[in-house]
C-alpha positions in Angstrom: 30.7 -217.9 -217.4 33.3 -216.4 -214.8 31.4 -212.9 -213.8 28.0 -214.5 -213.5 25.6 -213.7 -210.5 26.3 -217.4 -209.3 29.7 -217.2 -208.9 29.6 -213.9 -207.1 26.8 -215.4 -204.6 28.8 -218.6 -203.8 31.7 -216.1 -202.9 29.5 -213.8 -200.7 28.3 -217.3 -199.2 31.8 -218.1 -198.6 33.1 -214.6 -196.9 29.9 -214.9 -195.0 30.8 -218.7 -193.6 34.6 -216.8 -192.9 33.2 -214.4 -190.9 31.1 -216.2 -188.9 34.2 -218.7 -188.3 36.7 -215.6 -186.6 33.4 -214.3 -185.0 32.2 -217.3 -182.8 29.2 -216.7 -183.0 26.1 -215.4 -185.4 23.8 -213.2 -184.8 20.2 -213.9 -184.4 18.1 -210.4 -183.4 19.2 -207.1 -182.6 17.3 -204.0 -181.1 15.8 -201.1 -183.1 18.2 -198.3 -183.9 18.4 -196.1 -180.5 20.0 -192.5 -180.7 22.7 -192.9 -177.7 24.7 -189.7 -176.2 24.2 -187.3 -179.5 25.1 -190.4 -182.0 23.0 -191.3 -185.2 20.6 -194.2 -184.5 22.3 -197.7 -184.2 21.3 -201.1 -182.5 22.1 -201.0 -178.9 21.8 -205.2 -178.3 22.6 -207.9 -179.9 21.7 -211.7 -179.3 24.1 -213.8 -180.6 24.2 -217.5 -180.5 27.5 -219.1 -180.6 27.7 -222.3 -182.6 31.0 -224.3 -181.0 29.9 -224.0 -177.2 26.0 -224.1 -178.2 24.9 -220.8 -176.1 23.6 -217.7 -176.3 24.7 -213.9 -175.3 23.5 -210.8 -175.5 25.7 -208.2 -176.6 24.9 -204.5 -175.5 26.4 -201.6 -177.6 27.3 -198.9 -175.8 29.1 -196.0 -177.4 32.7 -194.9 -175.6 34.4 -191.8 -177.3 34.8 -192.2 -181.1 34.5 -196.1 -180.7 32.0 -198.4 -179.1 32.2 -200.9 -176.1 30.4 -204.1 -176.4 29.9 -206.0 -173.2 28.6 -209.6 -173.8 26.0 -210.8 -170.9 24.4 -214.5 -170.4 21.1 -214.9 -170.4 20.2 -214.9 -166.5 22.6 -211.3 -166.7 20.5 -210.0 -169.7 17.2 -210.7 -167.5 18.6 -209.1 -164.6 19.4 -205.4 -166.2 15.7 -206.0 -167.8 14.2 -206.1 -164.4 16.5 -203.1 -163.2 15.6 -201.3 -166.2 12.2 -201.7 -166.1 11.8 -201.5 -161.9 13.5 -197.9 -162.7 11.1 -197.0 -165.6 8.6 -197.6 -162.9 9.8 -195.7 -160.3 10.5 -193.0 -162.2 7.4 -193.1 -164.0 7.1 -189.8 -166.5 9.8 -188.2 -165.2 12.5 -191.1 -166.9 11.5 -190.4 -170.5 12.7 -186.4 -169.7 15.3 -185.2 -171.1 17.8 -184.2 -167.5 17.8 -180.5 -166.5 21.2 -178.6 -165.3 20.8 -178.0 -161.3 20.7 -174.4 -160.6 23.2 -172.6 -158.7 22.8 -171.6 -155.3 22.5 -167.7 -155.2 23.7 -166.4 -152.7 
């Protein structure tokens, strides 16, 4: 039968197996949904594994004006801004998970 839920999941399989082809690459986790700079919740990294060269990236999210930026790291990169990151959480301790407050102005 033509409109059958076969047919219609071999062609989903196929756009699928298209996309994947003009990507590169497949994704294989991404990161919880993270409210960044006043935007609804979305994931901020990706890790992607591309097939043809056999390695993987991780793809941060970052939003830029009404559009996004998506830088791709390596491995050793990724594990470097995790150690930043998390040598910053420390040092910052409480203070880091604080909203910033506005300086005051000098009266004078």
């Amino acid at each position: 039968m033509a409109g059958d839920w076969s047919d219609l999941t071999k062609r989903v399989a196929r756009g699928i197996a298209e996309v994947k082809k003009t990507t590169g690459s497949e994704l294989v986790a991404e990161s919880g949904p993270v409210p960044l700079a006043g935007r609804i919740a979305s994931p901020v990294i990706q890790h992607r594994r591309r097939k043809a060269e056999g390695t993987h990236r991780f793809v941060l999210i970052l939003p830029f004006g009404e559009g996004e930026v998506r830088v791709e790291l390596d491995p050793k990169d990724y594990a470097a801004l995790t150690r930043e990151m998390v040598r910053f959480w420390n040092e910052q301790g409480e203070a880091a998970s604080q909203p910033p407050t506005p300086l005051k102005e000098d009266e004078a």
